[in-house]
N, C-alpha and C positions, 0 to 999 in steps of 0.2 A: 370538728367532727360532723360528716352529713346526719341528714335526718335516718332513723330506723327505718329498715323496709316494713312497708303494709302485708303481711302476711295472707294470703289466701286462705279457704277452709279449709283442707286437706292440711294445710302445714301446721296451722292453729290448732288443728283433731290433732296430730300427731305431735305437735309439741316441738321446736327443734331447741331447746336449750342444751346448753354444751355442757358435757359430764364434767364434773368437776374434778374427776382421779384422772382424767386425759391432759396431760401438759409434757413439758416439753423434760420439764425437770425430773417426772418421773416413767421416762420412758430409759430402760435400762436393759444393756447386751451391748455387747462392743458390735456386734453382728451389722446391724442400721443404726450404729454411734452416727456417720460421717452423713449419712444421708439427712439425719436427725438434724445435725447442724445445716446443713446446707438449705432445707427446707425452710428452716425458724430465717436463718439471713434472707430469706424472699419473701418474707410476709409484708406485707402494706407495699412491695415494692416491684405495685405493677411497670415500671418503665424497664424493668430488667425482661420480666414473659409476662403474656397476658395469660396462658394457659398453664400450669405444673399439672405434669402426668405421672405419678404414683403408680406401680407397677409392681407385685409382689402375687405369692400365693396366699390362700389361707394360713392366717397366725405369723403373718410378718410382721402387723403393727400398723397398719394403712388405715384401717380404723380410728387409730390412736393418734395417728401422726398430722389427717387431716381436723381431726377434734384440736389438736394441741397449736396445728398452725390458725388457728379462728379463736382460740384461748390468746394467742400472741397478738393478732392481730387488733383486737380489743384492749389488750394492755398499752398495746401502740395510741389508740384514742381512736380505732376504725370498729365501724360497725359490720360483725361477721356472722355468719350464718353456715351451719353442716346439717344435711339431710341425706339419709340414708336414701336412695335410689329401689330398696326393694320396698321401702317400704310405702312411697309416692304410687307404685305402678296400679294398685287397687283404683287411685282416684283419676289415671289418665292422665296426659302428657299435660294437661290445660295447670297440672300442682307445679308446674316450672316456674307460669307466671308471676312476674315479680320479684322473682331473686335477686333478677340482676340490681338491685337496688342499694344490698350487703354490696359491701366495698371489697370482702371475699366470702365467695360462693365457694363452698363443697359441695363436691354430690359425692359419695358412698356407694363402691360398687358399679359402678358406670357400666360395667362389661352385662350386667345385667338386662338392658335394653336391647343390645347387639343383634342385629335382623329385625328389629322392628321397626316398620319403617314410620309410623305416626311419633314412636318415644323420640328415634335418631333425628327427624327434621325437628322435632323439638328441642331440644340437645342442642341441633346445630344454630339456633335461634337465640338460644339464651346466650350460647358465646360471640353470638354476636352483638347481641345487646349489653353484653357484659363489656367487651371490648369498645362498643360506644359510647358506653360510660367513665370507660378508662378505670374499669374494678378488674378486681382481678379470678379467675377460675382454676378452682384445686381441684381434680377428680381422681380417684383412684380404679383400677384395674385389675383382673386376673393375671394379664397379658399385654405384652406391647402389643398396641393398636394393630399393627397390621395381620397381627397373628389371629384377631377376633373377627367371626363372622360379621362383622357391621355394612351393610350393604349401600349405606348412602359416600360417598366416597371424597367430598366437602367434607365431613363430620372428622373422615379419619385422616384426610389430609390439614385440617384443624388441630388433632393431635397431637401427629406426628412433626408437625412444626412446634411444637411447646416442649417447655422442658422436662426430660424424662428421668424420675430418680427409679433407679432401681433398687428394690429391696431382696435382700437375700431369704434362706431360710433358718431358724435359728439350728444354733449349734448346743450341744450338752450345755458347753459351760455357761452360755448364755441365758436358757434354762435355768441354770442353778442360782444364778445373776438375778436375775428375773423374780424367781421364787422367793429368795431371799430377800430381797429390797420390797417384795408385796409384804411379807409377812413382816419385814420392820417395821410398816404402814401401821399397820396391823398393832404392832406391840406383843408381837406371839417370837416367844424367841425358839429359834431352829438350829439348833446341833450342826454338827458337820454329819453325825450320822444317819439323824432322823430326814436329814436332806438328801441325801444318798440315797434313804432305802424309799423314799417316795418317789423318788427320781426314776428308780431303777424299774417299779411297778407301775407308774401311772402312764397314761395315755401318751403320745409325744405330743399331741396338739395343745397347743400353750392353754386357750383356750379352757382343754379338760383340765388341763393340770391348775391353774387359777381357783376352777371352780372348786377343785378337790379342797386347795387350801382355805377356799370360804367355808366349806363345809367342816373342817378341821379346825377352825377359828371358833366359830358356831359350838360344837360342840365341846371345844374345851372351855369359853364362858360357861356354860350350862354345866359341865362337872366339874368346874375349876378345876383344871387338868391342866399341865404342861402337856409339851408335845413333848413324848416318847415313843419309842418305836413299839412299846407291846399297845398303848393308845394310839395310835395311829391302825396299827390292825385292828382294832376293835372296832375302830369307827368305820373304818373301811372295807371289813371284812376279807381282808389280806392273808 
């Protein structure tokens, strides 16, 4: 195993340790099943692509997927690293330096940079240094590259040569999938009906609905409460 990369200030401030609920094993929806596997088979295995392009909307899991591939990658005996992209842009393009060090690099959010042309030649710098290194680079997106304004056209022909998983958006039962495998996490056990009627009033973005279920966990320790559906209205004002 290579040495740790030296961390900059910006990354040190912000910390990039890997969520520990992000893995491969609890990422659950048949919806990005197959992407899920395909993803995990490329980790540590830069002679396959130097770049993987992630490509989904809000609440597909890209998040999740490039945390779980850098959880894998460490299991394998490589040193990996994930950073969120929105949240580097405070300190300037100069917080790239030294990634390329992790054996895999994520950046989070990539499309976020898109038209700027100090973030993009930086972008297009680290995968080059990454690919000198012979590590390998995970990014995820809004959109296929060429659909994003990105104005340096190395960066998106960088891209667009790497490999593109596409992620869908989730479906109901996916959802329900979802919901249910959190709360098993959990130890909060959920009905067929109390799943139903959460389903039926909560947000569609996975995201809200998650939180919903933190806040229903929460508050059933505190009243020692099962989930029921007249408690679930209560706590959620349903």
């Amino acid at each position: 195993m290579e040495g740790k990369a030296t961390l900059s200030g910006p990354q040190l401030t912000l910390g990039v340790k890997l969520r520990d609920d992000a893995r491969f094993d609890n990422f659950h929806g048949d919806r990005n099943a197959e992407a899920a596997v395909r993803l995990k088979k490329l980790c540590g295995n830069v002679a396959t692509v130097p770049v993987t392009v992630l490509c989904g909307a809000a609440d597909t899991g890209k998040s999740h997927l490039l945390q779980a591939a850098c959880h894998e990658a460490e299991r394998l005996g490589l040193y990996a690293t994930c950073v969120s992209v929105g949240e580097l842009l405070p300190f300037g393009p100069g917080a790239l330096t030294g990634l390329e060090r992790a054996q895999l690099v994520g950046l989070d959010d990539l499309d976020l940079i898109a038209g700027n042309a100090d973030w993009e030649e930086a972008v297009f710098h680290l995968y080059n240094r990454v690919l000198d290194q012979r590590h390998q680079l995970m990014v995820s997106l809004s959109e296929v590259p060429g659909n994003l304004p990105f104005g340096l056209r190395d960066l998106v022909s960088r891209l667009q040569h790497g490999l593109l998983v596409q992620l869908g958006i989730y479906r109901d039962e996916d959802r329900t999938t979802i919901l249910r495998a959190r709360a098993e996490q959990r130890g909060l056990v959920l009905a067929d009906d109390v799943a139903t009627f959460i389903l039926r009033r909560a947000p569609r973005k996975l995201g809200e609905l998650l939180a919903i279920l933190d806040r229903l966990d929460e508050n059933s320790l505190q009243a020692q409460r099962k989930l029921t559906i007249p408690f679930v209205k209560a706590v959620m004002g349903w």
